[in-house]
TORVOTI-270960 format. One record per residue (C-alpha): z, y, x. Coordinates in steps of 0.05 Angstrom, whole numbers, padded with zeros to 5 digits, always signed. Each point is the difference from the previous one (the first is absolute). Layout:
<nodes>
ZYX...
</nodes>
This chain:
<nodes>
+00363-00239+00782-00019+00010-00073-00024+00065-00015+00057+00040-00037-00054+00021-00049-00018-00072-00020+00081-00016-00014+00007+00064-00044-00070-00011-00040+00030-00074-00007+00065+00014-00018-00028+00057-00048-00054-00041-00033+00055-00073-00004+00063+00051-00021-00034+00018-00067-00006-00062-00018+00072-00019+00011+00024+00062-00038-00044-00023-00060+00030-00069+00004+00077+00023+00008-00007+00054-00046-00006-00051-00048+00057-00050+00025+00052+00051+00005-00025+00040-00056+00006+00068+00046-00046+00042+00032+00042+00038+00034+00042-00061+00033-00075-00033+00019-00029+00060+00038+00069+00012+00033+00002-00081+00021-00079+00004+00018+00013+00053+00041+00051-00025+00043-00039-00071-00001-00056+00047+00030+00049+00030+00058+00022-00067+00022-00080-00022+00001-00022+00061+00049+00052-00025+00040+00003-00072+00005-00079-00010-00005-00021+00028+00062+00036-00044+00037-00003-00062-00048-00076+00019-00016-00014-00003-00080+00020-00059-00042-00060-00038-00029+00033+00026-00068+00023+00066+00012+00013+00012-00068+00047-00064-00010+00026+00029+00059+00009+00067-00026+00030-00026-00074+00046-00047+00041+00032+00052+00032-00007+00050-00052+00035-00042-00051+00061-00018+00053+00001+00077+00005+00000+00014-00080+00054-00055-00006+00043+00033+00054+00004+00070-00049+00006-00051-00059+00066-00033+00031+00029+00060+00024-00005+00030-00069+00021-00057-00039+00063+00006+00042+00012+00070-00022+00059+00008-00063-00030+00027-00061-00051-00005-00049-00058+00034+00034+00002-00071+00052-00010-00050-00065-00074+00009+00009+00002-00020+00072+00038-00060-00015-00042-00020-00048-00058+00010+00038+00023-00043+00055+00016-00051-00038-00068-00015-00022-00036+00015+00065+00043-00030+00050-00053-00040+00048-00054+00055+00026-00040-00067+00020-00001-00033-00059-00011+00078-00032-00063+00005+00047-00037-00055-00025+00022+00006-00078-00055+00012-00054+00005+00065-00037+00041-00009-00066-00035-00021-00072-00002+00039-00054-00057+00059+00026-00074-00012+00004+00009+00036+00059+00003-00051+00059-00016+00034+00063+00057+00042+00032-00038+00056+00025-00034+00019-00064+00068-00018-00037+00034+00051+00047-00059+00050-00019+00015-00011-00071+00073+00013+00010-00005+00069+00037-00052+00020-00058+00063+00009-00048-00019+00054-00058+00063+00048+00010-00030+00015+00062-00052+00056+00002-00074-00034+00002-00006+00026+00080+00068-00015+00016-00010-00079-00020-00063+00004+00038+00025+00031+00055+00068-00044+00009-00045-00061-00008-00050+00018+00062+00062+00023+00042+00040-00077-00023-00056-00044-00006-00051+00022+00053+00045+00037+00056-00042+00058-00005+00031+00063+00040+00012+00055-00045-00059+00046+00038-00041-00060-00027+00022+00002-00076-00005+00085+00006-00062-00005+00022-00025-00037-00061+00033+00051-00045-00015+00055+00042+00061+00026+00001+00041+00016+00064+00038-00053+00049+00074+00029-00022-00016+00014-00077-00019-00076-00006+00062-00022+00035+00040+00040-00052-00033-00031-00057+00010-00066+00034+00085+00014+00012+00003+00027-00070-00037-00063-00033+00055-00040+00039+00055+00038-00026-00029-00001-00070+00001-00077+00002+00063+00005+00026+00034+00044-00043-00036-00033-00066+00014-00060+00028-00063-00024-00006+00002-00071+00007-00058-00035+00049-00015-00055-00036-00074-00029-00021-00015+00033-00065-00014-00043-00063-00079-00020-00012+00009+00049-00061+00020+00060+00047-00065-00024+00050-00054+00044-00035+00051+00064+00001-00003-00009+00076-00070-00017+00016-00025+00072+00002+00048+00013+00060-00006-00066+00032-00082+00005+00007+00009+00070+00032+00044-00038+00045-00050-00053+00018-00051+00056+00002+00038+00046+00054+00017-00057+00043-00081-00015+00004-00012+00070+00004+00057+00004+00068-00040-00065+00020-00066+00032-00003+00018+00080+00026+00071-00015+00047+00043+00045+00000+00010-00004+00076-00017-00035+00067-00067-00036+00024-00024-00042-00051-00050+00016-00033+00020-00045-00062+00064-00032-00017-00023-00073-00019+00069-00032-00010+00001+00056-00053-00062-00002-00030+00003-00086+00006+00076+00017-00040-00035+00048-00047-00054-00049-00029+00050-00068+00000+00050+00052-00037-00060+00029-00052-00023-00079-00008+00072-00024-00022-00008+00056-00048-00067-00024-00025+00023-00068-00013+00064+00032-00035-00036+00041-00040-00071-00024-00002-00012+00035-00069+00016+00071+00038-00071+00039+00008+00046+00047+00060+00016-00064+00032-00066-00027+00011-00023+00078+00018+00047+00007+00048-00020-00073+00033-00069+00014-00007+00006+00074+00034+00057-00042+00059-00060-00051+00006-00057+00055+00013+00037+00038+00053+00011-00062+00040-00066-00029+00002-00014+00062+00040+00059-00011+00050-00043-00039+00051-00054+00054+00007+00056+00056+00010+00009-00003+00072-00058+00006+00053-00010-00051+00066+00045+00049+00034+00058-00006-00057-00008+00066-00019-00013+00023-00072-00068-00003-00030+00005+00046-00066-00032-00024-00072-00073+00032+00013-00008-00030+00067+00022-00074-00013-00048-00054+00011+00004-00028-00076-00023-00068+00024+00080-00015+00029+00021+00011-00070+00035-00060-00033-00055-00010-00056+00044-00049-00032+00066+00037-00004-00055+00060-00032-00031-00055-00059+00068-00015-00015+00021+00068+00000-00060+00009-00049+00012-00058-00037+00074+00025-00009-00012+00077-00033-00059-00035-00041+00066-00042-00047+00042+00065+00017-00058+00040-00033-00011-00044-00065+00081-00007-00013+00011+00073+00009-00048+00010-00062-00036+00064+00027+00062+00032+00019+00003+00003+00089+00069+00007+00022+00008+00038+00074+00001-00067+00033-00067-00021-00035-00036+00067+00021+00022-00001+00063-00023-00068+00006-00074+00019-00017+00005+00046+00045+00010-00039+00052-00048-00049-00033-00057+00051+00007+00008-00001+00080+00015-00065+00014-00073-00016-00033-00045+00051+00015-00050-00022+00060+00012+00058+00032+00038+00073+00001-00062+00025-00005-00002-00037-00066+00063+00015-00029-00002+00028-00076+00036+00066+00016-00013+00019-00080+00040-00063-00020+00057+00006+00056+00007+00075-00024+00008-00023-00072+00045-00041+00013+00044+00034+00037-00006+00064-00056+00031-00060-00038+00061-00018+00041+00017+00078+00006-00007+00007-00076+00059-00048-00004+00046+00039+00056-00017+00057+00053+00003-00049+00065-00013+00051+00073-00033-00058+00028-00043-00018-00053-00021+00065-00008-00018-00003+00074-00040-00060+00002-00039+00034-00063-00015+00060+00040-00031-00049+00056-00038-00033-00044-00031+00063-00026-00012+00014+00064-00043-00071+00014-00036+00021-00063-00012+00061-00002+00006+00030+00075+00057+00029+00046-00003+00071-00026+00018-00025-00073+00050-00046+00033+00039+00052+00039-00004+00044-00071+00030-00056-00026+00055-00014+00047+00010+00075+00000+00010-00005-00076+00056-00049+00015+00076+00022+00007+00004+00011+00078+00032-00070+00028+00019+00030+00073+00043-00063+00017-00058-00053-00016-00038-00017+00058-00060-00027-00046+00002+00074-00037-00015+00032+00075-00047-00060+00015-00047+00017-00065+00004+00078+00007-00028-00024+00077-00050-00050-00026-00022+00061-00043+00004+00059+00050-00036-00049+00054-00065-00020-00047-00012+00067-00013-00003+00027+00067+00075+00029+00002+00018-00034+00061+00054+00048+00029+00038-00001-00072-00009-00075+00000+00026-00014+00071+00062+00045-00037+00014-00049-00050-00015-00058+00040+00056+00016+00055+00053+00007-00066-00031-00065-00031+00027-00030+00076+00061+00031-00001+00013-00027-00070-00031-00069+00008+00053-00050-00008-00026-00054+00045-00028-00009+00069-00071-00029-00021-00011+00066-00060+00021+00038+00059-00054-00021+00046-00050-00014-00056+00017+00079-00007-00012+00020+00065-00056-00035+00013-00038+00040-00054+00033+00064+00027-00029-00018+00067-00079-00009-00030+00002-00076+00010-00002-00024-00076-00042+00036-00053+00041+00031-00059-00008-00066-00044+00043-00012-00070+00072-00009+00000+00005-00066-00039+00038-00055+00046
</nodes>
């Protein structure tokens, strides 16, 4: 019996990219979802029986397409005008396999459907979150306690910004189609903090017991490539490669022997991928000299990362630089978690009693389990162990997965030293 897990990660992870692709045949969003959806139904119940196809997503845009043309006939039928775009529609996509296997249309330097779909949600009339937000919910199946966590905002005030985005587009009639290469550069501001968030899920999830997502952060660097051969004149671009590039060179060191987290200050630096990190390096050096002295978020962010992933050690780690940088990136916009990992830096610098004055400084963040972790860290170094344990049992309670949980509770329980909170 296959695990019901595996078919929904694998119909999950294969669905997206069928959306992507039909999204672009039928020219609506809406009718692709709906059709991938029901595709996905049929899949949780045929395949544990059948076991998985050894193309699950041909499967899956087989069926989907049957599915879409089903709607497509039935409205076509329908008297009126509001069926002539059904008609017309089938028409030109009448053979789902001969749709499966067709190469997107000319005329966009855009070729891959996934970022193409990206580009599409990023449509201007939309508010600068909204595109950003529709995009991760389309293009990487995010839940919406996923996407509100990377706004911070809560579960049901994302999910009404995600229904009234809809029924903008709907009501505007916004049309889903790939935007002219003029219209690219409008988007790309929204479409790298797309890319970004889905590495960011990939790197912190949301839920469950992984402690990474790596079919996200795998989708997050192919996506922020395409872009860098698109766009290889873009200093963001390469930035935001460069930063994607850093944080997965330190994937493999991550997770201990036993599975279990192993957090930034503990990792045994010798697992690192050195040659994801010198191309990484090599990477923010051209974004540096094309952004003529001026470091977009992506390109600070990406030396910060830089100064981890080569220091020798966290002993070694120039706190004065990471601290400068990030009074950079919160000179450009006030960011909570920025602000956060500042304060913890301080704290490696300058000691726990400046680093709980600076957390304390901070705008109270009682839903972040990483605020309660660093008020701990604090509390515990400097002999506060009662008000620590305090915090610690609300960082638990907050903790979105099963191995922060544990990594949690470990430290409540005395086994791990309070170390530094970079994964």
């Amino acid at each position: 019996m296959i695990p019901q897990e595996r078919l929904a990660e694998t119909v999950r992870v294969e669905g997206a990219w069928v959306v992507a692709t039909l999204a672009r045949t039928l020219g609506s969003l809406d009718l692709a979802e709906d059709a991938v959806q029901e595709a996905a139904v049929a899949a949780l119940r045929a395949w544990p029986r059948t076991g998985v196809p050894d193309n699950p997503r041909a499967w899956l845009a087989v069926t989907a397409r049957r599915k879409a043309y089903d709607v497509l006939r039935r409205e076509a039928a329908r008297p009126g005008k509001e069926s002539a775009a059904s008609r017309e529609l089938l028409a030109v996509t009448a053979d789902p396999v001969e749709e499966a296997t067709r190469a997107p249309e000319p005329g966009s330097v855009v070729r891959d459907d996934m970022l193409r779909l990206v580009f599409t949600c990023c449509h201007p009339a939309l508010s600068l979150e909204a595109r950003v937000a529709l995009a991760l919910r389309t293009l990487a199946r995010l839940e919406v306690a996923s996407i509100a966590r990377a706004f911070l905002v809560p579960e049901a005030t994302m999910a009404k910004r995600l229904v009234r985005a809809r029924q903008k587009i709907a009501a505007a009639r916004i049309p889903y189609r790939v935007p002219f290469d003029s219209e690219l550069p409008e988007r790309l501001p929204a479409v790298l903090a797309v890319v970004h968030l889905i590495a960011t899920e990939a790197h912190a999830p949301t839920g469950g017991e992984d402690v990474a997502r790596v079919d996200l952060e795998a989708e997050a660097v192919r996506l922020a490539r395409l872009l860098a051969e698109l766009m290889p004149g873009e200093p963001e671009v390469l930035s935001l490669l460069s930063l994607l590039l850093f944080t997965a060179a330190r994937r493999p060191a991550r997770t201990g022997a036993d599975g279990e987290p192993v957090l930034l200050a503990g990792q045994d630096r010798s697992r690192w991928d050195r040659g994801q990190v010198r191309e990484a390096s090599a990477l923010l050096g051209v974004a540096v000299r094309r952004s003529g002295g001026k470091a977009g978020p992506y390109q600070l962010q990406a030396h910060l990362s830089a100064c981890h992933s080569t220091a020798p050690s966290w002993a070694d780690t120039d706190w004065d630089r990471i601290i400068g940088l990030y009074d950079l990136l919160l000179s450009r916009s006030a960011n909570p978690a920025v602000a956060l990992n500042r304060a913890v830096a301080v704290g490696e610098r300058d000691g726990p009693a400046a680093m709980l004055a600076a957390v304390d400084a901070l705008p109270p963040q009682p839903r972040s389990h990483l605020w309660h972790a660093a008020r701990a860290d604090a509390l515990q170094r400097l002999g506060r162990v009662e008000e620590a344990g305090h915090e610690l049992l609300t960082a638990i309670d907050l903790a979105p997965t099963g191995p922060e949980r544990r990594l949690l509770a470990r430290r409540l329980s005395g086994s791990l030293p309070p170390p530094g909170h970079g994964h």
